[in-house]
C-alpha positions as CSV (number, residue, x, y, z in Angstrom):
1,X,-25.8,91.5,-4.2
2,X,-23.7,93.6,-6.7
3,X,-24.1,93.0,-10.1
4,X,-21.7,90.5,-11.8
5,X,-18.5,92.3,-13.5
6,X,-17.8,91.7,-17.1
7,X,-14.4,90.8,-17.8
8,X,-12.3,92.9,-19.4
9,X,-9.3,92.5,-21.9
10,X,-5.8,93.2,-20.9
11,X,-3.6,94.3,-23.6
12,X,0.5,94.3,-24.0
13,X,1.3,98.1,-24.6
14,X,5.0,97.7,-25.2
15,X,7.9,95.6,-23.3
16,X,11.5,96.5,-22.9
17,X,14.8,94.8,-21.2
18,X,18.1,95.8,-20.4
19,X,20.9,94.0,-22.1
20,X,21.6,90.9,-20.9
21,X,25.1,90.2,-19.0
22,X,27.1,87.2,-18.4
23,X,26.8,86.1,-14.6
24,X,30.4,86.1,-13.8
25,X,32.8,88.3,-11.6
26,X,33.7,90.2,-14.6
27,X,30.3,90.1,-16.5
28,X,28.5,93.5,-17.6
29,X,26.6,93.9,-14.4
30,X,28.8,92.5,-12.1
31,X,29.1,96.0,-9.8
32,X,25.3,96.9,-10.9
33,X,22.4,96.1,-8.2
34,X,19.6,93.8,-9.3
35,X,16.9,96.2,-8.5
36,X,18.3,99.4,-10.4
37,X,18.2,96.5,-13.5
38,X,14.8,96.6,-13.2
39,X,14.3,100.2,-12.0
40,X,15.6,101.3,-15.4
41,X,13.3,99.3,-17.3
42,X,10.4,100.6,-15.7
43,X,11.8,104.4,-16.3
44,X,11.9,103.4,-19.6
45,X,8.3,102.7,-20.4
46,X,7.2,105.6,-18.9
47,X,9.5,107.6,-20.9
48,X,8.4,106.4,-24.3
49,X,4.2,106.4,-23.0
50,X,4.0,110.2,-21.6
51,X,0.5,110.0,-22.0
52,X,-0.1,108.1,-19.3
53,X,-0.1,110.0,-16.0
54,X,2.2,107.9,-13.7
55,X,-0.5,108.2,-11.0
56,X,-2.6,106.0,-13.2
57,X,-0.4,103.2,-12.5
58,X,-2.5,100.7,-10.6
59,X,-0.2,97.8,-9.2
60,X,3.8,97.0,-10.2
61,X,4.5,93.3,-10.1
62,X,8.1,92.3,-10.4
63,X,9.7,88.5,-10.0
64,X,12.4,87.3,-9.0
65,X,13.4,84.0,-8.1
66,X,15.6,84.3,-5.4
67,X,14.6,87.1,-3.7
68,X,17.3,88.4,-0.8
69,X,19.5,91.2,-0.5
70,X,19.2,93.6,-4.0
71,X,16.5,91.2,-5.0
72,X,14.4,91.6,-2.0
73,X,12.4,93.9,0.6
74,X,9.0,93.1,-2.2
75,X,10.4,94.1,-5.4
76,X,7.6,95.6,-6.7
77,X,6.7,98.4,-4.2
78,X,10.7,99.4,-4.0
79,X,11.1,99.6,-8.1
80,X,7.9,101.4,-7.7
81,X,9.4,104.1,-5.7
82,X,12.9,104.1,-7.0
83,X,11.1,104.7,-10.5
84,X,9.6,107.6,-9.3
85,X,6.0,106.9,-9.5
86,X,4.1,108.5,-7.0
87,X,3.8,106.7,-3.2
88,X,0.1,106.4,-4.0
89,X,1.4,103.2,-6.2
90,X,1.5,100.2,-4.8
91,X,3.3,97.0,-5.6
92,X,4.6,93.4,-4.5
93,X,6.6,90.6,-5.4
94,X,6.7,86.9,-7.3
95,X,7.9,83.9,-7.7
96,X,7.5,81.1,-10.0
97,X,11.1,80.6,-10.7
98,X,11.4,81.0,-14.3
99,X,7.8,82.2,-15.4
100,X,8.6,84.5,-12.7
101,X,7.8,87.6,-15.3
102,X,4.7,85.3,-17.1
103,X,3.3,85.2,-14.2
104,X,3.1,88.6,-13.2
105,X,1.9,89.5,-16.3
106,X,-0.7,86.6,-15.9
107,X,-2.0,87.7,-12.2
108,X,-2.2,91.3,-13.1
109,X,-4.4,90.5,-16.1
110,X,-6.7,88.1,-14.2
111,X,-7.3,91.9,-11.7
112,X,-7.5,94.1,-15.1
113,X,-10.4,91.1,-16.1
114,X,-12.4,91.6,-13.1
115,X,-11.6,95.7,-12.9
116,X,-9.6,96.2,-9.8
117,X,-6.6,97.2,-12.0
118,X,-6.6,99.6,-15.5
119,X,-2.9,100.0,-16.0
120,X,-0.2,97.7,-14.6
121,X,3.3,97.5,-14.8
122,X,4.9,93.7,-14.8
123,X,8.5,92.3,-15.0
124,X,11.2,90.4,-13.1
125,X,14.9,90.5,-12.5
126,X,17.3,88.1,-12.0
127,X,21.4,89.2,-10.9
128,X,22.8,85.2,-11.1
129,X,26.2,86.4,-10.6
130,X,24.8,87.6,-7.0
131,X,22.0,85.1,-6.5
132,X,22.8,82.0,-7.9
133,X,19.3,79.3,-8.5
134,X,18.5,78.2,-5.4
135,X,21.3,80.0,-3.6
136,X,20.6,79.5,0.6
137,X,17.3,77.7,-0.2
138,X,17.0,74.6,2.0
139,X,14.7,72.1,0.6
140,X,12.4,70.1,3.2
141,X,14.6,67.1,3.5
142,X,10.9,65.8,3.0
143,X,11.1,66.1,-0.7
144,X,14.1,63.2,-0.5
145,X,13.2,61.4,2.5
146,X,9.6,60.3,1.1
147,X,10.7,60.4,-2.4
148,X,8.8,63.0,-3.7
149,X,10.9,64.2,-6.2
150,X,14.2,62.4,-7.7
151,X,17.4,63.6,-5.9
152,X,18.8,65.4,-8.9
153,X,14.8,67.2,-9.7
154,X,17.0,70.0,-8.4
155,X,19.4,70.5,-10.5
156,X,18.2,72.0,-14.2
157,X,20.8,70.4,-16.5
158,X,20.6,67.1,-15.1
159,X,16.3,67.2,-15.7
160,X,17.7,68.0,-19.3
161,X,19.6,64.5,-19.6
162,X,16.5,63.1,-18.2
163,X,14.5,64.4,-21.0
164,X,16.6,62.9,-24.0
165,X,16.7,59.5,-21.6
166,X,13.0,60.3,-21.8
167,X,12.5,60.5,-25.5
168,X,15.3,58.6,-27.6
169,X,14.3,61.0,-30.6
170,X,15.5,64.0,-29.2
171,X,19.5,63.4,-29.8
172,X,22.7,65.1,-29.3
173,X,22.9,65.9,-32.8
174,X,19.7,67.5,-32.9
175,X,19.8,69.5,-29.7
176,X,23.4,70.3,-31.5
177,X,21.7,71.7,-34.9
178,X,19.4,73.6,-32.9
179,X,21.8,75.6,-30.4
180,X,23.6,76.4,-33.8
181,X,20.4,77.9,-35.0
182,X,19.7,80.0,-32.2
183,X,22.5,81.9,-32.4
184,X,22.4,82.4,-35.7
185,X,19.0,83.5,-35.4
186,X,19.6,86.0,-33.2
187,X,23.2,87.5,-35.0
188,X,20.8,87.7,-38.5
189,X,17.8,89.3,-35.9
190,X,20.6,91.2,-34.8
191,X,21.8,92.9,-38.0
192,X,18.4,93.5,-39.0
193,X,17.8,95.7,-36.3
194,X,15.4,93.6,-35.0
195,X,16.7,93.7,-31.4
196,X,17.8,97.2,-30.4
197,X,14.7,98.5,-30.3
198,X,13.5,96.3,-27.4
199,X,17.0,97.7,-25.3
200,X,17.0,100.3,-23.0
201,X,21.2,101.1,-22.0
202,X,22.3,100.8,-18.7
203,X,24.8,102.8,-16.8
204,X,27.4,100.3,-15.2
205,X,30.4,100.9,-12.9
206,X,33.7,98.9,-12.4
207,X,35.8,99.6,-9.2
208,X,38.7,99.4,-11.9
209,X,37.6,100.4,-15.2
210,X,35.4,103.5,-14.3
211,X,32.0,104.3,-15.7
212,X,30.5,102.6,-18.9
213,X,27.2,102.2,-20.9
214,X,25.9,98.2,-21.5
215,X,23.9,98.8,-25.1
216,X,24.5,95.2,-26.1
217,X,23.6,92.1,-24.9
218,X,27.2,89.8,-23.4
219,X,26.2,86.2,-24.0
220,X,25.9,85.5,-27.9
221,X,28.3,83.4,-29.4
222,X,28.1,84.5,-33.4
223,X,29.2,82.4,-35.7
224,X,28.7,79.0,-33.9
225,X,29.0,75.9,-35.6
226,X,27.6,72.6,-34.9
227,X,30.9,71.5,-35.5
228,X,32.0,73.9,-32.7
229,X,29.5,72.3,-30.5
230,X,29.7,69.1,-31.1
231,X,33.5,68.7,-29.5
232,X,32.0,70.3,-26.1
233,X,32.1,68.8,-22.6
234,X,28.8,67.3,-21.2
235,X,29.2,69.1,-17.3
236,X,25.8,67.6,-16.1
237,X,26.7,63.7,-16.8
238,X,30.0,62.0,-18.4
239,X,28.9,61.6,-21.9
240,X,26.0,63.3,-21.5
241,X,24.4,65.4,-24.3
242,X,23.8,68.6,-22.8
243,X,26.7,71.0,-23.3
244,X,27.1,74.8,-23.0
245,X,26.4,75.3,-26.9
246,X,23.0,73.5,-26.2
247,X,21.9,75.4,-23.1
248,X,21.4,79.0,-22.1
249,X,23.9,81.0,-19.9
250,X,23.8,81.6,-16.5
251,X,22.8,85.8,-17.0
252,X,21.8,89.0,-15.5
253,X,19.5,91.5,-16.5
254,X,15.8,92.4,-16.5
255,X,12.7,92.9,-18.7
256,X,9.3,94.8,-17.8
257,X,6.1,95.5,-19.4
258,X,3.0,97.8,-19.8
259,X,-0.5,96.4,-19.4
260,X,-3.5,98.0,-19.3
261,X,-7.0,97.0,-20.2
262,X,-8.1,97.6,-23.6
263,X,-11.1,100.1,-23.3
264,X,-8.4,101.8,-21.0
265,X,-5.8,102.0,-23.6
266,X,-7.7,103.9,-26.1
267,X,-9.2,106.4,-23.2
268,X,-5.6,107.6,-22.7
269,X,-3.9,107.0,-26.1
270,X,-1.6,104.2,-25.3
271,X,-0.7,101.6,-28.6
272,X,-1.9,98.0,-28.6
273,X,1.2,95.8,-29.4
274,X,-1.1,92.4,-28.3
275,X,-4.0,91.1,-26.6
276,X,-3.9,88.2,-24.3
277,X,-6.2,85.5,-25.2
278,X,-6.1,82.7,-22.9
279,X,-3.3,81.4,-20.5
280,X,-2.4,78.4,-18.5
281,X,0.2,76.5,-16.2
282,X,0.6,72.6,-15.4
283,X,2.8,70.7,-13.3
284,X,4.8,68.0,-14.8
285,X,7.1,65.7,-12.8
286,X,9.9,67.8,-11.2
287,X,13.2,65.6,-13.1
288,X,11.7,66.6,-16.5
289,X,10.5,69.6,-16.0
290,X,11.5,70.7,-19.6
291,X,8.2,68.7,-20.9
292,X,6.0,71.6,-19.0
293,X,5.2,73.7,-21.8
294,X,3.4,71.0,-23.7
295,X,0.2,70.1,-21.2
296,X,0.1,74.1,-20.6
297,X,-0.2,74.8,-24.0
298,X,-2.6,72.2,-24.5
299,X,-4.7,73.7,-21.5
300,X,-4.3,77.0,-22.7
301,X,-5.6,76.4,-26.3
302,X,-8.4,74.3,-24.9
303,X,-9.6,77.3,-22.9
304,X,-9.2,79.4,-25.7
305,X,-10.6,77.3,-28.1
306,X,-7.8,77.2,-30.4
307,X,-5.9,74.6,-31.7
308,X,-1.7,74.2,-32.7
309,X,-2.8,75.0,-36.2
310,X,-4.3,78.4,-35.1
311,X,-0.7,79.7,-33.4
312,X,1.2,81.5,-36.5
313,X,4.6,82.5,-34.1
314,X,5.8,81.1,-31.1
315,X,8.4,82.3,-28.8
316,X,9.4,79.2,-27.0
317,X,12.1,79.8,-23.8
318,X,15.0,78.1,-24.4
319,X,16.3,77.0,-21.4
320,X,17.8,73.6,-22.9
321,X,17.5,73.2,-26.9
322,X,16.6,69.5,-26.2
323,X,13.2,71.5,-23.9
324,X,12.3,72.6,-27.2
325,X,12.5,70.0,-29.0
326,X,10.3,68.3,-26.8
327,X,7.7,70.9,-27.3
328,X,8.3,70.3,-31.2
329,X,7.9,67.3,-31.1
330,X,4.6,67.0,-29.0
331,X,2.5,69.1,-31.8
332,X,4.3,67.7,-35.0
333,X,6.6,70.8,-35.2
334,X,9.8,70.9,-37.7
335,X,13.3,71.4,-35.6
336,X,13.8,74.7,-38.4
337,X,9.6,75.4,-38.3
338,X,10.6,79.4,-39.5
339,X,7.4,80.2,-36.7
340,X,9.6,79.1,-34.1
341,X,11.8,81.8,-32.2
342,X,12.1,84.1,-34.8
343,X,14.7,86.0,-33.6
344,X,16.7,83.6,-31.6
345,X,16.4,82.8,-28.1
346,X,17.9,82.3,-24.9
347,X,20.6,79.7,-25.6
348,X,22.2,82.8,-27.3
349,X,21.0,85.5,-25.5
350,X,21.2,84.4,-21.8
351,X,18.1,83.6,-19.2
352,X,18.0,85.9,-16.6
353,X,15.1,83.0,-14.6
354,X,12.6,85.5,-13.6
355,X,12.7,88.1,-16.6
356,X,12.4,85.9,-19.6
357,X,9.0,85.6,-19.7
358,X,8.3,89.1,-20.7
359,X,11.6,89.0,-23.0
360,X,9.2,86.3,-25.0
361,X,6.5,88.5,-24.9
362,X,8.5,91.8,-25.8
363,X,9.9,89.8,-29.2
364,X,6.4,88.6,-30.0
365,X,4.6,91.7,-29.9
366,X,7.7,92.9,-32.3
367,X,7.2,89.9,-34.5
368,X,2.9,90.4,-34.7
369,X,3.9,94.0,-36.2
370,X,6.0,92.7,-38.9
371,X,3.6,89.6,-39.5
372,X,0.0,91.1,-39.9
373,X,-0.9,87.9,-41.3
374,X,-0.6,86.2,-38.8
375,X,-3.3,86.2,-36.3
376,X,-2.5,84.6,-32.6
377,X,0.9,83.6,-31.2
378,X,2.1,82.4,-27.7
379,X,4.7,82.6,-25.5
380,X,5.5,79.3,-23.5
381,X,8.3,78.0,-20.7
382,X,9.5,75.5,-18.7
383,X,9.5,76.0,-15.1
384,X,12.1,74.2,-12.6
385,X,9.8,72.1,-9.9
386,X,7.9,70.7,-12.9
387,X,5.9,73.6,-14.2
388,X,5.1,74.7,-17.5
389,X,3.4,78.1,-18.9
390,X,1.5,79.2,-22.1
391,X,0.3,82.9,-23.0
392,X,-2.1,83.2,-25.8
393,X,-1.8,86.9,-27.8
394,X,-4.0,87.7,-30.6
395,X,-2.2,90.5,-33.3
396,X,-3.6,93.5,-33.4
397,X,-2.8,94.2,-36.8
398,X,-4.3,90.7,-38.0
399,X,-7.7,91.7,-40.2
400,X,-10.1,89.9,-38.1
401,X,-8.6,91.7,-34.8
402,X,-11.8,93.4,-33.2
403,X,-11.1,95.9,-30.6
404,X,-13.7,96.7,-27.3
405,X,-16.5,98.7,-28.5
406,X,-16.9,101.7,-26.0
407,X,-20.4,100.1,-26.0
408,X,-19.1,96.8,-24.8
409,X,-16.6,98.7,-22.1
410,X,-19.6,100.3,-20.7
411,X,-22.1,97.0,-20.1
């Protein structure tokens, strides 16, 4: 019998997206293929790493969510090659909707921790203009006919009425103060320079306007006001409280990431931005699916052996403000807790489904650098099916951070 591996630590080298677009006929990408979103992202890491041979590439995962025409034929191997790397580099495709990007960050580390993979590439894609959720998909008329799930589980904004009929605390007005928040969040983020860096420009073509460059994300609404919000139409239920200001736009884009295992990253020079700790998924019921980051992130600190007072930043997806608040809610979090989304999140900058997950990472690695204080974050999501996810990081640049001994990497 062989001996039993030691598992090893994955760390988060660096992250980058494209912009995000509106998903619309005239939006940034509306004329731009899905996979050459992700294609670019991928180019892009290798650009800024040149010390690591491309050869040394063990496995590409990419997500998508609905994966057909640009989004198809397995993602990973075809960004793989489009990139460049060499054909020695293999590659596949996932889907867990939403955490479509978590979870190939999460699957490649579990093969870094048992040393089939050193140095991985991870990140999804999502073109809603072409592939709307759930576009073609035909649910087993099981689902309704045995009541499995409630006939509206399906559709996102109405499991986000659900969730304030849920919890009576979680109001209009405060879902209202918090979409507010996130966009100014992300203009002051924004003007700080706090989100270029993470940007890699894209090339985009328009049958009628020509050629042009997309270096800025489409969907942020600066200068919103809860006023503003508060006079808009609730689409998912007649008067609802769930409204455009409160929810993220339908968006394009994509986000990817370099992993590689820790003693790896020092062989061939590459930086340490974080170091996954601990992760976890749960299911939840399917009409509030919203709720599933809270018994994920409970899992995934009881694994770690952390507790919500340990976590000094958390980048929390923000599908639906009133989501959130859930999560805040759950661990005795303030609405305005400064830890929370730093920068903003997706109710102003868009959720391109699949990608987001590593946009949460990309932003928290950013956020450990300028906050050496602090010591472990996570990144957490809801899921549509009734899924939640939770990534633990620990900051590099955090005192007590210890890094593999080459001692260690060898037992």
């Amino acid at each position: 019998m062989p001996a039993a591996t030691r598992a090893r630590r994955t760390v988060f080298v660096d992250g980058v997206r494209t912009p995000f677009g509106r998903a619309r006929p005239n939006g940034l990408y509306a004329h731009t293929r899905a996979d050459d979103l992700v294609v670019k992202t991928v180019r892009e890491l290798l650009r800024r790493h040149p010390q690591l041979p491309p050869d040394r590439v063990d496995e590409v995962a990419i997500a998508a969510t609905t994966q057909q025409g640009d989004q198809g034929l397995t993602l990973g191997r075809t960004v793989a090659m489009l990139a460049g790397l060499p054909t020695t580099v293999p590659g596949y495709a996932i889907d867990r909707m939403c955490a479509g990007a978590m979870t190939a960050v999460t699957t490649v580390a579990g093969a870094i921790a048992v040393g089939s993979v050193d140095v991985a590439l991870a990140g999804g894609v999502e073109h809603m203009g072409r592939h709307p959720m759930g576009f073609d998909a035909e649910p087993n008329p099981r689902f309704l006919a045995e009541r499995l799930v409630a006939a509206d589980a399906l559709n996102m904004g109405v499991t986000a009425e659900n969730l304030h009929d849920r919890f009576p605390a979680l109001t209009r007005e405060r879902a209202d103060a918090y979409g507010a928040a996130s966009q100014r969040k992300y203009a002051e983020a924004l003007a700080a320079g706090k989100v270029e860096p993470d940007l890699v420009p894209v090339a985009t073509r328009d049958p009628e306007r020509g050629w042009g460059l997309a270096t800025a994300d489409e969907p942020p609404r600066p200068g919103t006001t809860v006023e503003a919000i508060a006079g808009l139409p609730t689409p998912f239920r007649p008067g609802g409280r769930v409204t455009a200001g409160t929810a993220a736009p339908l968006t394009d884009g994509a986000a990817s990431c370099l992993l590689a295992a820790e003693d790896t990253a020092a062989e061939l020079g590459l930086p340490v931005a974080m170091r996954l700790v601990q992760f976890a998924y749960a299911g939840v019921e399917p009409e509030i699916m919203g709720v599933g980051p809270v018994p994920a992130t409970r899992r995934a600190l009881e694994r770690a052996g952390l507790t919500i007072d340990d976590i000094g930043l958390f980048e929390v997806n923000e599908a639906f403000a009133v989501q959130v608040l859930a999560f805040l809610d759950a661990f005795g979090i303030a609405d305005d807790d400064p830890r929370v989304n730093e920068y903003g999140g997706a109710i102003a900058v868009g959720h391109p489904l699949a990608s987001s997950g590593v946009r949460l990472m990309t932003q928290l690695a950013r956020q450990f650098a300028e906050h050496p204080e602090v010591r472990y974050g996570l990144t957490t999501m809801c899921v549509g099916l009734g899924q939640g996810g939770t990534v633990v990081w620990e900051n590099p640049h955090h005192a007590d951070y210890v890094p593999t001994t080459d001692e260690e990497a060898a037992r």
